[in-house]
DOROVEX-227797 format. One record per residue: residue number from 0; residue in three letters; x, y, z of N, C-alpha, C, O in turn. Coordinates in Angstrom, 2 decimals, decimal comma. Layout:
N
+-----+------+---------+---------+---------+---------+---------+---------+---------+---------+---------+---------+---------+---------+
|  nr | rest |     n_u |     n_v |     n_w |    ca_u |    ca_v |    ca_w |     c_u |     c_v |     c_w |     o_u |     o_v |     o_w |
+-----+------+---------+---------+---------+---------+---------+---------+---------+---------+---------+---------+---------+---------+
| NUM |  ALA |       X |       Y |       Z |       X |       Y |       Z |       X |       Y |       Z |       X |       Y |       Z |
...
+-----+------+---------+---------+---------+---------+---------+---------+---------+---------+---------+---------+---------+---------+
This chain:
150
+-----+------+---------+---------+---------+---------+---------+---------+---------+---------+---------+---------+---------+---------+
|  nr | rest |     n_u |     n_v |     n_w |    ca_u |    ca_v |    ca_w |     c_u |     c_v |     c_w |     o_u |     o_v |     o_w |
+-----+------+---------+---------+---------+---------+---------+---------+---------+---------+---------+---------+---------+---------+
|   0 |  UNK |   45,31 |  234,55 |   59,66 |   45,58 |  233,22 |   60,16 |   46,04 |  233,25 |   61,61 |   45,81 |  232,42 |   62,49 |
|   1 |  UNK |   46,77 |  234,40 |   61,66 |   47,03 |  234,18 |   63,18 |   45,77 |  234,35 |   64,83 |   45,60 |  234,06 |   66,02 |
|   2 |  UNK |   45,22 |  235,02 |   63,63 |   43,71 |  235,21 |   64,68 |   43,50 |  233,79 |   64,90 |   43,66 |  233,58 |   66,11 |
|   3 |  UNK |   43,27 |  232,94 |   64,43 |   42,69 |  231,56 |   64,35 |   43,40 |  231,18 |   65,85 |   42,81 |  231,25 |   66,93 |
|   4 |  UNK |   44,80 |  230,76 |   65,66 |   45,46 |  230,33 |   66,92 |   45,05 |  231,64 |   68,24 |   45,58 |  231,51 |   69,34 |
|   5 |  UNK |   44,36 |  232,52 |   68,06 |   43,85 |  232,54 |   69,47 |   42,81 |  232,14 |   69,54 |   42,21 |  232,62 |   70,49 |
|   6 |  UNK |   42,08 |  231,23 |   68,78 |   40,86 |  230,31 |   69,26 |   41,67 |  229,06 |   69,70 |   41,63 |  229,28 |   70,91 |
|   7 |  UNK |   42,18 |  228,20 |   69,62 |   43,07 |  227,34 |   70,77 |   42,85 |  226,46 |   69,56 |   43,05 |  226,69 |   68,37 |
|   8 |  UNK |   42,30 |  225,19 |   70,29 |   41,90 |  224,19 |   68,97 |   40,83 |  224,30 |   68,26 |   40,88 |  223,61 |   67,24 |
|   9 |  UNK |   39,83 |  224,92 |   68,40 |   38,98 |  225,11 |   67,20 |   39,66 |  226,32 |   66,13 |   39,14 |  226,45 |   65,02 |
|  10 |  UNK |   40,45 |  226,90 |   66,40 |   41,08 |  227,82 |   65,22 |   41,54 |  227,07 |   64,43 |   41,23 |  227,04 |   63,24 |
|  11 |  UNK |   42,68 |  226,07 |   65,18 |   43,33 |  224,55 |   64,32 |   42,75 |  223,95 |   63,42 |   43,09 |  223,67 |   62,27 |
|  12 |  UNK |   41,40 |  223,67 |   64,29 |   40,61 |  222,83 |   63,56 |   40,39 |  223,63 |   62,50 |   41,22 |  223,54 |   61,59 |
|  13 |  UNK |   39,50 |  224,39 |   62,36 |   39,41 |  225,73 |   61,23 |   40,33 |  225,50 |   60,16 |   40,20 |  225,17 |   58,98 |
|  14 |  UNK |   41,11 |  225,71 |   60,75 |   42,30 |  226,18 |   59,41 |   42,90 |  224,95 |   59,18 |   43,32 |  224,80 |   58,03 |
|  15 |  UNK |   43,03 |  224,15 |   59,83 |   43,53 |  222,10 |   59,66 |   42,17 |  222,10 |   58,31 |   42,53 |  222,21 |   57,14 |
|  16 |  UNK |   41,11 |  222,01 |   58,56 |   39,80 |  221,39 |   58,15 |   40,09 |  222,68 |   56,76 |   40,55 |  222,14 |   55,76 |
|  17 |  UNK |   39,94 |  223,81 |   56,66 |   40,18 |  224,67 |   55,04 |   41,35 |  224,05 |   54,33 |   41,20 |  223,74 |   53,15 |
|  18 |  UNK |   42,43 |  223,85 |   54,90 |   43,56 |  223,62 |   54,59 |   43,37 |  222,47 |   53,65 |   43,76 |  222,50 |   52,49 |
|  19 |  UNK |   42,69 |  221,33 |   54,27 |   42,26 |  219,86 |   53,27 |   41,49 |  220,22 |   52,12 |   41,78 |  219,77 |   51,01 |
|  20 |  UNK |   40,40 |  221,10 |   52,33 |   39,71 |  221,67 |   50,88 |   40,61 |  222,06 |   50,03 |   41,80 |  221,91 |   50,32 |
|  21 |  UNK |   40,19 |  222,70 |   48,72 |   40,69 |  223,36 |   47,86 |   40,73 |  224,89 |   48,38 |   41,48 |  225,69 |   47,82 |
|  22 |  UNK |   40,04 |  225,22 |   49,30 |   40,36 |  226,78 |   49,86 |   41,70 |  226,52 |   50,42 |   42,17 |  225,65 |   51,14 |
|  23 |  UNK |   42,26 |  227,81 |   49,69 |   43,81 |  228,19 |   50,31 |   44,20 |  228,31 |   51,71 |   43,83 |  229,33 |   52,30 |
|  24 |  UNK |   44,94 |  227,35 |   52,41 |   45,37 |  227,97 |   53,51 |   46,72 |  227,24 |   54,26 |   47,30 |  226,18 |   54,05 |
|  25 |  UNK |   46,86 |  228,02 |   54,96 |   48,01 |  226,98 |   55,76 |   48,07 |  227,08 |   57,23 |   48,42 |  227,97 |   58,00 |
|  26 |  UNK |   47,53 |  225,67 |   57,42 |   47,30 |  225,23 |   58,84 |   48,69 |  224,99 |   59,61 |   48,62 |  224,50 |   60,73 |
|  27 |  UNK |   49,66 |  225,23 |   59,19 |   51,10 |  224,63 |   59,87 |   51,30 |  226,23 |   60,85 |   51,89 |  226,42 |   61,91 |
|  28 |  UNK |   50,70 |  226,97 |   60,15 |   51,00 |  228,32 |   60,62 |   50,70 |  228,56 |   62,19 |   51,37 |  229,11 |   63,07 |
|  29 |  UNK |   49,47 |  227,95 |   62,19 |   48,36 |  228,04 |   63,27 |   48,97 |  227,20 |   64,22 |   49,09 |  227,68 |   65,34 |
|  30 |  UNK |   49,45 |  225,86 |   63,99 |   49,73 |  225,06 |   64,52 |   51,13 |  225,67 |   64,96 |   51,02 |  225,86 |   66,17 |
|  31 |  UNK |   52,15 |  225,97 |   64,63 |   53,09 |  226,61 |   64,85 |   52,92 |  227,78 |   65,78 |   53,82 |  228,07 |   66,57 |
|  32 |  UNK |   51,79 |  228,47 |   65,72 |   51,58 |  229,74 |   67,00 |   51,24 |  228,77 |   67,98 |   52,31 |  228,55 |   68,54 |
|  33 |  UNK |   50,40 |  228,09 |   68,50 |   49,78 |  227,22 |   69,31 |   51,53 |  226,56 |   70,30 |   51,92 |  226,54 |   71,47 |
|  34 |  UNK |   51,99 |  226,23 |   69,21 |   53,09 |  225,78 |   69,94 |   53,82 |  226,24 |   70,41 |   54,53 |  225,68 |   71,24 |
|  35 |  UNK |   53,92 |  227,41 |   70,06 |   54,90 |  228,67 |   70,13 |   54,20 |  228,80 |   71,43 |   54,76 |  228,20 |   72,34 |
|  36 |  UNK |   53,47 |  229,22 |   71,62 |   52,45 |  229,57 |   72,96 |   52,72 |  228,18 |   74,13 |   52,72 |  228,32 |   75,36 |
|  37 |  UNK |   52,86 |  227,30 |   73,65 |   53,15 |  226,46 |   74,56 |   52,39 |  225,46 |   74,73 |   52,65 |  224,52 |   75,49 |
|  38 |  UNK |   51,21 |  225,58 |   73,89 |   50,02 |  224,31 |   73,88 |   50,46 |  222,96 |   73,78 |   51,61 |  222,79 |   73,37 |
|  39 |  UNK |   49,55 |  221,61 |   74,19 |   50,22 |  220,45 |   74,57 |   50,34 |  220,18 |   72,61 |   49,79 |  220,57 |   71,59 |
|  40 |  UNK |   51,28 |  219,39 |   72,97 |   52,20 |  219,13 |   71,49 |   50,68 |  217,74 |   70,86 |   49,77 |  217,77 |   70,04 |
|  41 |  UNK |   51,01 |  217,09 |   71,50 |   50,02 |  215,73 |   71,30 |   48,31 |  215,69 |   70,61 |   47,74 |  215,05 |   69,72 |
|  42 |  UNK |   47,94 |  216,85 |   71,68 |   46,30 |  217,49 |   71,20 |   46,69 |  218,49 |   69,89 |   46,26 |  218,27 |   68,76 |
|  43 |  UNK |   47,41 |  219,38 |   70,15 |   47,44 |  219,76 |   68,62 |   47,92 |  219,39 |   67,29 |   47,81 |  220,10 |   66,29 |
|  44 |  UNK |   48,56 |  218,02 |   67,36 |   48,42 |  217,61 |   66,28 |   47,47 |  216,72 |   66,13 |   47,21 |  216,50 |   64,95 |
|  45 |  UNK |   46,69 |  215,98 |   67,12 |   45,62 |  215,20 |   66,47 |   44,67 |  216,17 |   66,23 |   44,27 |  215,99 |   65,08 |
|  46 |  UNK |   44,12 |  217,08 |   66,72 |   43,10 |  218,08 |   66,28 |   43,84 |  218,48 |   64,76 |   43,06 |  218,23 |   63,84 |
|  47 |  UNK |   44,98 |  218,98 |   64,37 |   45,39 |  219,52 |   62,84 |   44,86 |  218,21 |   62,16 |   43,93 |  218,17 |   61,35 |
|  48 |  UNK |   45,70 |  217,01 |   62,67 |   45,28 |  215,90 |   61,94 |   43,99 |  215,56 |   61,62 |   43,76 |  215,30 |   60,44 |
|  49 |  UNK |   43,10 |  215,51 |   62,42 |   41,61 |  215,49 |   62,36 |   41,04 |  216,61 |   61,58 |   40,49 |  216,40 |   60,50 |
|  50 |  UNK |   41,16 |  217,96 |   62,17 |   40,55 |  218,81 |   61,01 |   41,22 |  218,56 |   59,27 |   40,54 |  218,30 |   58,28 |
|  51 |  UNK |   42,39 |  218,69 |   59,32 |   42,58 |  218,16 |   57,91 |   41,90 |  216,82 |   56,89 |   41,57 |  216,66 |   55,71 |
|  52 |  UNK |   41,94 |  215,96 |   58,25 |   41,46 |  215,03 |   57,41 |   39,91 |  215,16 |   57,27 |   39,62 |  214,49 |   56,28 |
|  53 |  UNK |   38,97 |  215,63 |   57,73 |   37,65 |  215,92 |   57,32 |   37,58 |  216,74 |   56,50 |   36,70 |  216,63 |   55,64 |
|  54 |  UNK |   38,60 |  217,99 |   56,49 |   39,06 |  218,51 |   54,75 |   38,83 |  217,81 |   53,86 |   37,77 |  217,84 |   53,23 |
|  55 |  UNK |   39,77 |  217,05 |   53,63 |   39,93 |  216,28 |   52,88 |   38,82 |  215,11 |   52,33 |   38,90 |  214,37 |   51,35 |
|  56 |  UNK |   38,01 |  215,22 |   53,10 |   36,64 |  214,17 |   52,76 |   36,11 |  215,50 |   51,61 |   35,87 |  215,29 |   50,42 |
|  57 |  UNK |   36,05 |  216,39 |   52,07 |   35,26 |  217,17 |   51,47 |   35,26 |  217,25 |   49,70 |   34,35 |  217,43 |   48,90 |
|  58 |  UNK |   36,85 |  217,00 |   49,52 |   37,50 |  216,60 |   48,50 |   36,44 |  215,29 |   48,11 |   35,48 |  215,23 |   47,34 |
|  59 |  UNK |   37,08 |  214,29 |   49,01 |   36,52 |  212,94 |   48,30 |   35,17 |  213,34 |   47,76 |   35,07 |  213,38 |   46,54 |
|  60 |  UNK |   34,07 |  213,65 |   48,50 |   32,92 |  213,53 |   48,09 |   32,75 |  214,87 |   47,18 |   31,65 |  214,76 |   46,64 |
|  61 |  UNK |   33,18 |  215,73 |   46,89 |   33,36 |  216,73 |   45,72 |   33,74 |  215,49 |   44,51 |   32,87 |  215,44 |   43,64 |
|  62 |  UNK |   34,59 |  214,75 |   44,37 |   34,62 |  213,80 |   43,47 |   33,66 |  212,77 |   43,22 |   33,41 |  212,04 |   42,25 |
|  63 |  UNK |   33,08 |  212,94 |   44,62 |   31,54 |  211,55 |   44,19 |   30,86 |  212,12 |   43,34 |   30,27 |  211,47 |   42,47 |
|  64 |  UNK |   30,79 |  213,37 |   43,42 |   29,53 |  214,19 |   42,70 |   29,78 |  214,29 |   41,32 |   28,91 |  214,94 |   40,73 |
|  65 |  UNK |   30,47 |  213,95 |   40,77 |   31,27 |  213,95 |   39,22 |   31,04 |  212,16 |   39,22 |   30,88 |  211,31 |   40,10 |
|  66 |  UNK |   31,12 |  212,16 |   37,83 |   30,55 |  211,02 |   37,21 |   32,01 |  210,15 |   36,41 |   32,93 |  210,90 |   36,11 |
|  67 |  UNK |   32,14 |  209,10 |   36,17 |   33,37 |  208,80 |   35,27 |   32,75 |  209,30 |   33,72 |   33,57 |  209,55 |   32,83 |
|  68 |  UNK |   31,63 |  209,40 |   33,51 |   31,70 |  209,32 |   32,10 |   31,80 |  211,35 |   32,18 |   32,35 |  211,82 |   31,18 |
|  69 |  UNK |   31,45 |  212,15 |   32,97 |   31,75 |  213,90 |   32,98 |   33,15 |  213,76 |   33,09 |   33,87 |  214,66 |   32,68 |
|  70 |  UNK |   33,54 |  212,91 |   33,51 |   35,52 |  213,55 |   33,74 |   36,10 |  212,93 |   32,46 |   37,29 |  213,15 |   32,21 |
|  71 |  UNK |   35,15 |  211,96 |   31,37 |   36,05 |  211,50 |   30,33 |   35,98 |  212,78 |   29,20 |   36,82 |  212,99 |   28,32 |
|  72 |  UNK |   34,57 |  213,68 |   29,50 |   34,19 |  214,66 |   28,55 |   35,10 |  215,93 |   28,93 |   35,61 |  216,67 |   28,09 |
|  73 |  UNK |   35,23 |  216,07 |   30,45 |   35,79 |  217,20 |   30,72 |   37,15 |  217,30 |   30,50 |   37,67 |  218,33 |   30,08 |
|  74 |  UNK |   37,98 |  215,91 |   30,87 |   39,26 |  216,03 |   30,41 |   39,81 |  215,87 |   28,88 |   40,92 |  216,17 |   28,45 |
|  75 |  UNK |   38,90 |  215,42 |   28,31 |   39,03 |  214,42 |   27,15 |   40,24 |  213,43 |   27,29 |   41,23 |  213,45 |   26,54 |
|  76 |  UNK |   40,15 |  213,01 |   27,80 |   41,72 |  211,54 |   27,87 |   40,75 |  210,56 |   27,26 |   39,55 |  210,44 |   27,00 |
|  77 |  UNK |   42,20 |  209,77 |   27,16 |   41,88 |  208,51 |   26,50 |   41,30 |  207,38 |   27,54 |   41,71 |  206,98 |   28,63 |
|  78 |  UNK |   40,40 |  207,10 |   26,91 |   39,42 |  205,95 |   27,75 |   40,24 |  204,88 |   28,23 |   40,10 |  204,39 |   29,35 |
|  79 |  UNK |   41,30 |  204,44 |   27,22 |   41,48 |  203,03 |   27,89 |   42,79 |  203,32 |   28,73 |   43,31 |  202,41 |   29,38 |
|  80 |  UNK |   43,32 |  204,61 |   28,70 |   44,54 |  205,25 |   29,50 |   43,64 |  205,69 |   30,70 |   44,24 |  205,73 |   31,77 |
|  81 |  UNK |   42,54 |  205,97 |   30,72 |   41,93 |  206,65 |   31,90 |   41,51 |  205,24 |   32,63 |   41,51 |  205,19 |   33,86 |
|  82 |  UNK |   41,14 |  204,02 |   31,80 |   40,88 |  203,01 |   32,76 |   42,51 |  202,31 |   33,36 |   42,65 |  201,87 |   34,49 |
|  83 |  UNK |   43,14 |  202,34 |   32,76 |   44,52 |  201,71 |   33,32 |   44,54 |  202,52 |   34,75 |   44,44 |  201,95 |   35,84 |
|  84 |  UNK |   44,73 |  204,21 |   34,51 |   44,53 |  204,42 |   35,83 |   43,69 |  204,53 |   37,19 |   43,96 |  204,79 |   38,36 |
|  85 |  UNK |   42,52 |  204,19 |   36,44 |   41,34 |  203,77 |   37,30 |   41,33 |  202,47 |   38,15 |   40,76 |  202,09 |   39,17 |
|  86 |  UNK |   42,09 |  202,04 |   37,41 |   42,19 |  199,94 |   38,29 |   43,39 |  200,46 |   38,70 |   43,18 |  200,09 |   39,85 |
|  87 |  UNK |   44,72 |  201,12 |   38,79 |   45,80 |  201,16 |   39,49 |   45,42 |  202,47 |   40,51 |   46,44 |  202,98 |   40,97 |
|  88 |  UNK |   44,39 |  202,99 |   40,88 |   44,73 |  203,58 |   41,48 |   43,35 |  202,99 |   42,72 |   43,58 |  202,97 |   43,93 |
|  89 |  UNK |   42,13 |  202,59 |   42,18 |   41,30 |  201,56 |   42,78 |   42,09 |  200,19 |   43,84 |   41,79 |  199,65 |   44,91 |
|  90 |  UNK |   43,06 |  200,08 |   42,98 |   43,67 |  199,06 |   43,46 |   44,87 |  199,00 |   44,30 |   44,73 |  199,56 |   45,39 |
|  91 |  UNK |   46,24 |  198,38 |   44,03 |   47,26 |  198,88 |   44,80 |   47,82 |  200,31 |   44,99 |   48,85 |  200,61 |   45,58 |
|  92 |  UNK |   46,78 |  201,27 |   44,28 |   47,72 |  202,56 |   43,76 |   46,94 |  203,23 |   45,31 |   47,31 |  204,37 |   45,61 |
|  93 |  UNK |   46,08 |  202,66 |   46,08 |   45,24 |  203,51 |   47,20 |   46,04 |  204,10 |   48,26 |   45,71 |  204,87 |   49,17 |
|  94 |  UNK |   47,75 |  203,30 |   47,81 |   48,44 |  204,14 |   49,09 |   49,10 |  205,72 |   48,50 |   49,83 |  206,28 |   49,33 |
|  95 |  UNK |   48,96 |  206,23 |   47,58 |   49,06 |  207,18 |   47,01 |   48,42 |  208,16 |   47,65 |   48,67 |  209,37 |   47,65 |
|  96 |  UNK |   47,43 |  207,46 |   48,29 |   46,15 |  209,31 |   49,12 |   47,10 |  209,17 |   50,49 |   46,45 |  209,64 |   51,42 |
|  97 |  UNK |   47,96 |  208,86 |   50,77 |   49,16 |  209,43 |   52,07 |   49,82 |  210,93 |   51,20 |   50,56 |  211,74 |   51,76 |
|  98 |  UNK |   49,43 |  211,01 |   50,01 |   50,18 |  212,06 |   49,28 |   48,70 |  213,21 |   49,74 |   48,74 |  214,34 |   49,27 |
|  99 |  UNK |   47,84 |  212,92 |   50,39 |   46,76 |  213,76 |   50,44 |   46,90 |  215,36 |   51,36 |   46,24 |  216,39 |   51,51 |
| 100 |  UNK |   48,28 |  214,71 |   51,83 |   48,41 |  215,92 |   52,56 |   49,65 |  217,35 |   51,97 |   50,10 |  218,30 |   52,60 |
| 101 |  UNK |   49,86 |  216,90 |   50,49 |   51,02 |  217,81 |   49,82 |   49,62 |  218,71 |   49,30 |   48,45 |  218,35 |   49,20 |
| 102 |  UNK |   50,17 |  219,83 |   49,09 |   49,71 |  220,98 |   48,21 |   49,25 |  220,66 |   47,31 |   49,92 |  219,67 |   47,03 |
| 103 |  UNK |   48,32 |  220,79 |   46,35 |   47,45 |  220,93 |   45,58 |   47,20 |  219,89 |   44,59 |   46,19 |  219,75 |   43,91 |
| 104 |  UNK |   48,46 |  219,04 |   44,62 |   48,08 |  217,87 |   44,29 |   47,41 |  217,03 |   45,31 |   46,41 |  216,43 |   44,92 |
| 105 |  UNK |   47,75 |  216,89 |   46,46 |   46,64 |  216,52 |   47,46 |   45,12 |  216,32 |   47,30 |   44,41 |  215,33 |   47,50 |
| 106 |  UNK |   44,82 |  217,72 |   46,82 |   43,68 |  217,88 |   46,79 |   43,03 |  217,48 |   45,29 |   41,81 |  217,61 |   45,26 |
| 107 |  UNK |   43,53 |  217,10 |   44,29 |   43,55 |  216,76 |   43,02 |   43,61 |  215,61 |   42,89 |   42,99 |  215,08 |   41,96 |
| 108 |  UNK |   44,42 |  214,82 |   43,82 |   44,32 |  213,02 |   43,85 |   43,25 |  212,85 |   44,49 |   42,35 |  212,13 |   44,05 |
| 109 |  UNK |   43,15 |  213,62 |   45,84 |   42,10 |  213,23 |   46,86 |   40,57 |  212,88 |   45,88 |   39,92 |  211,84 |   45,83 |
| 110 |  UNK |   40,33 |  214,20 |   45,16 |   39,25 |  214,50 |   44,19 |   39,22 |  213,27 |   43,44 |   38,26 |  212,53 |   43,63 |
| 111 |  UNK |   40,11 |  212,91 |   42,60 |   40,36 |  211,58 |   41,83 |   39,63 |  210,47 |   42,39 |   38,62 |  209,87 |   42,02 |
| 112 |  UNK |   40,43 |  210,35 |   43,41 |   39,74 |  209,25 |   44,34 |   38,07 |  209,13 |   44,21 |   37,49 |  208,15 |   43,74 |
| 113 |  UNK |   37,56 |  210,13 |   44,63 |   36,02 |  209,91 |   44,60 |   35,46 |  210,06 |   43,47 |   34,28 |  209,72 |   43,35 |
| 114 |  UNK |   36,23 |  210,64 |   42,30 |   35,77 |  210,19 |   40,86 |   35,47 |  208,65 |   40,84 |   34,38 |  208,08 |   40,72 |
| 115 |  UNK |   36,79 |  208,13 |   40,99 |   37,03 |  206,74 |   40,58 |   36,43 |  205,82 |   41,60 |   36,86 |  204,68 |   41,78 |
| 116 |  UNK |   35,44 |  206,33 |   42,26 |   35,33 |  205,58 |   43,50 |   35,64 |  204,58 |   44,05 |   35,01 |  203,57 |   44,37 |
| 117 |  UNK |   36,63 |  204,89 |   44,17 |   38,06 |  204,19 |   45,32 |   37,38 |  204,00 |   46,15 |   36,45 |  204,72 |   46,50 |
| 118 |  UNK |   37,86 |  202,62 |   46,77 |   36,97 |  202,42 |   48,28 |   37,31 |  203,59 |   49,49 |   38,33 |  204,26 |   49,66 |
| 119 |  UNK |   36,41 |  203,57 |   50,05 |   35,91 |  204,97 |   51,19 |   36,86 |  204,69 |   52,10 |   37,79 |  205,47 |   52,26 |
| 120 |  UNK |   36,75 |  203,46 |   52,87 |   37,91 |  203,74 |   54,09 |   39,19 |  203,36 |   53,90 |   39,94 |  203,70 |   54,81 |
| 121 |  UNK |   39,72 |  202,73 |   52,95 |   40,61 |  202,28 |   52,43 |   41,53 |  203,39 |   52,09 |   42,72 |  203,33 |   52,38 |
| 122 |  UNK |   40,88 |  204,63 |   51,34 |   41,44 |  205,76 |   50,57 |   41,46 |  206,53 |   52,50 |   42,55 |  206,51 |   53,07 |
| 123 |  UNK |   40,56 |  206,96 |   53,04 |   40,65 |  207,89 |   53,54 |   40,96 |  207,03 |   55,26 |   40,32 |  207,38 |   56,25 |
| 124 |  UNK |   41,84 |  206,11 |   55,28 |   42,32 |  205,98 |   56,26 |   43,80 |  205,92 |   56,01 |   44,58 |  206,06 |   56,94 |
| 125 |  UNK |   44,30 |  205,68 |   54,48 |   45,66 |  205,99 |   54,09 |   46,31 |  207,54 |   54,27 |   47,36 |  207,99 |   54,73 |
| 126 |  UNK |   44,88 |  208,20 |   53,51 |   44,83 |  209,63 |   53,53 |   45,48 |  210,38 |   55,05 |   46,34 |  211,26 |   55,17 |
| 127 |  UNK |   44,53 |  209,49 |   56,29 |   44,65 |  209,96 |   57,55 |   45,51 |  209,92 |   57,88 |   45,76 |  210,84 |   58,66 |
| 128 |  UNK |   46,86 |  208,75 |   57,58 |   48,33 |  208,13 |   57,87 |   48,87 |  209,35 |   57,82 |   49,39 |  209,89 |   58,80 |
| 129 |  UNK |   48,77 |  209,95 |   56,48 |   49,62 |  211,18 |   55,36 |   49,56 |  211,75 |   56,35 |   50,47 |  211,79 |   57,17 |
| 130 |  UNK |   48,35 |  212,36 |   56,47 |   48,03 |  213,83 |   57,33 |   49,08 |  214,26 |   58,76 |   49,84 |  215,20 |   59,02 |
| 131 |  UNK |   48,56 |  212,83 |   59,54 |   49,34 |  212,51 |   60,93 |   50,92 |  212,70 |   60,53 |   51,56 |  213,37 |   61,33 |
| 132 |  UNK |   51,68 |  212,14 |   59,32 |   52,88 |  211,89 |   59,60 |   53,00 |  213,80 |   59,20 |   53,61 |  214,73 |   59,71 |
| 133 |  UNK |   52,20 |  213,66 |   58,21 |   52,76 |  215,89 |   58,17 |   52,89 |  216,42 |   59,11 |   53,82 |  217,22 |   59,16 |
| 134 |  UNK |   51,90 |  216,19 |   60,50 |   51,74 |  217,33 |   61,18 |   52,88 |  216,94 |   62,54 |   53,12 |  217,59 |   63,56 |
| 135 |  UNK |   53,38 |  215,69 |   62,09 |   54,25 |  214,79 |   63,24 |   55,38 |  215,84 |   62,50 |   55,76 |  216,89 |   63,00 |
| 136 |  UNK |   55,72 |  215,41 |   61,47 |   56,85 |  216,34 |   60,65 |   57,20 |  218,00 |   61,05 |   58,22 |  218,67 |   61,21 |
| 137 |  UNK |   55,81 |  218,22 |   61,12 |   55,88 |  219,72 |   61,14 |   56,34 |  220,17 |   62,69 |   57,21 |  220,87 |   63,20 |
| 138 |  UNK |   55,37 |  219,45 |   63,06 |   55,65 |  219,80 |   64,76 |   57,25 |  219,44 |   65,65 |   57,62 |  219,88 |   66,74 |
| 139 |  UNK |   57,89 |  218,60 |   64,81 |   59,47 |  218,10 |   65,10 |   59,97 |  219,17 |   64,65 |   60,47 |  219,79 |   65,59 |
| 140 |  UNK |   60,15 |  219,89 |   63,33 |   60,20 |  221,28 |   62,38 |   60,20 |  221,92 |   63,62 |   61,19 |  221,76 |   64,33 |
| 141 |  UNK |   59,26 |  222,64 |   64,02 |   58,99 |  223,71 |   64,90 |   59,63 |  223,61 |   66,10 |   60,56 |  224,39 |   66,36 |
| 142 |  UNK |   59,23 |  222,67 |   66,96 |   59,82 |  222,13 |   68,29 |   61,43 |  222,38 |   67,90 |   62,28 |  222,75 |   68,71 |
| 143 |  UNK |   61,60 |  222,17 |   66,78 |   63,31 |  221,79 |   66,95 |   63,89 |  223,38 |   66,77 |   64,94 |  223,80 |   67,27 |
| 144 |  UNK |   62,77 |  224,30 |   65,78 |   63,57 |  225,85 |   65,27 |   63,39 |  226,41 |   66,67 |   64,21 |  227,23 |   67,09 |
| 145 |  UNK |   62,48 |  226,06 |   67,36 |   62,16 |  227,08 |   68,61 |   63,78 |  226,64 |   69,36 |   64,81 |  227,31 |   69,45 |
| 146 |  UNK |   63,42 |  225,12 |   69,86 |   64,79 |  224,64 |   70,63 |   66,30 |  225,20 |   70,56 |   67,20 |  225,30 |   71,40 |
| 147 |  UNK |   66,17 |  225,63 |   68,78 |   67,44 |  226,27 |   68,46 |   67,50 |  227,72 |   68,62 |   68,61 |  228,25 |   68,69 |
| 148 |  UNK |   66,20 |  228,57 |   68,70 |   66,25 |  229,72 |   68,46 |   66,65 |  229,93 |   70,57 |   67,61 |  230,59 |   70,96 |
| 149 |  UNK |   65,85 |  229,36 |   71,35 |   66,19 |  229,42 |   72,81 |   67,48 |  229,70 |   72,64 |   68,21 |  229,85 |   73,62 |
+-----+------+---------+---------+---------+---------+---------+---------+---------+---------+---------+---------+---------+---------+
């Protein structure tokens, strides 16, 4: 991972953009050398933010490709428990994909989403909120351990 941050922002992107899939990774890392190095604070988090969030599509449409009636066979749940959460999460539940950017549930709601086909920009412009406020988070995180470690 640390190789990545000597590609500048396409390493970011890289590892921002795996990081949203279900491939293992952690983009905070990358983003954290970058800064460490001294890179502008602003571009590297919209590039993390951006590669993550096209991650994360990858998700959504991994869920288009699944059917509601394959996820009632594959999970076996109950139909009319699987529709309750199908209209709450279709519906007011769409601010839930800001959770798109936690660990592995992230990527498990995200997936959901395009099961249930949740509206497209609706889900993945909430999604984008998530992402931004992580990498806003992370980068205050860092900025502040470096500030203290000076």
């Amino acid at each position: 991972m640390e190789d990545l941050s000597l590609w500048g922002y396409p390493g970011l992107f890289v590892a921002a953009f795996l990081a949203g899939t279900p491939f293992p990774m952690n983009s905070e890392v990358v983003l954290s050398a970058l800064l460490l190095m001294k890179w502008p604070v602003v571009p590297c988090v919209l590039v993390a933010t951006v590669g993550n969030w096209a991650g994360a599509l990858v998700n959504y449409f991994l869920g288009r490709l699944c059917t509601y009636d394959q996820m009632l066979r594959w999970t076996r749940a109950n139909p009319r428990r699987l529709e309750k959460v199908k209209n709450f999460l279709t519906g007011r539940g769409t601010w839930f994909a800001l959770g798109s950017c936690l660990p592995i549930i992230g990527n498990v709601l995200i997936i959901s989403y395009g099961i249930l086909r949740a509206p497209f920009w609706k889900v993945t412009s909430i999604m984008a909120i998530g992402q931004l406020l992580r990498y806003i988070v992370w980068t205050a995180f860092t900025l502040g351990a470096i500030g203290f470690v000076s």
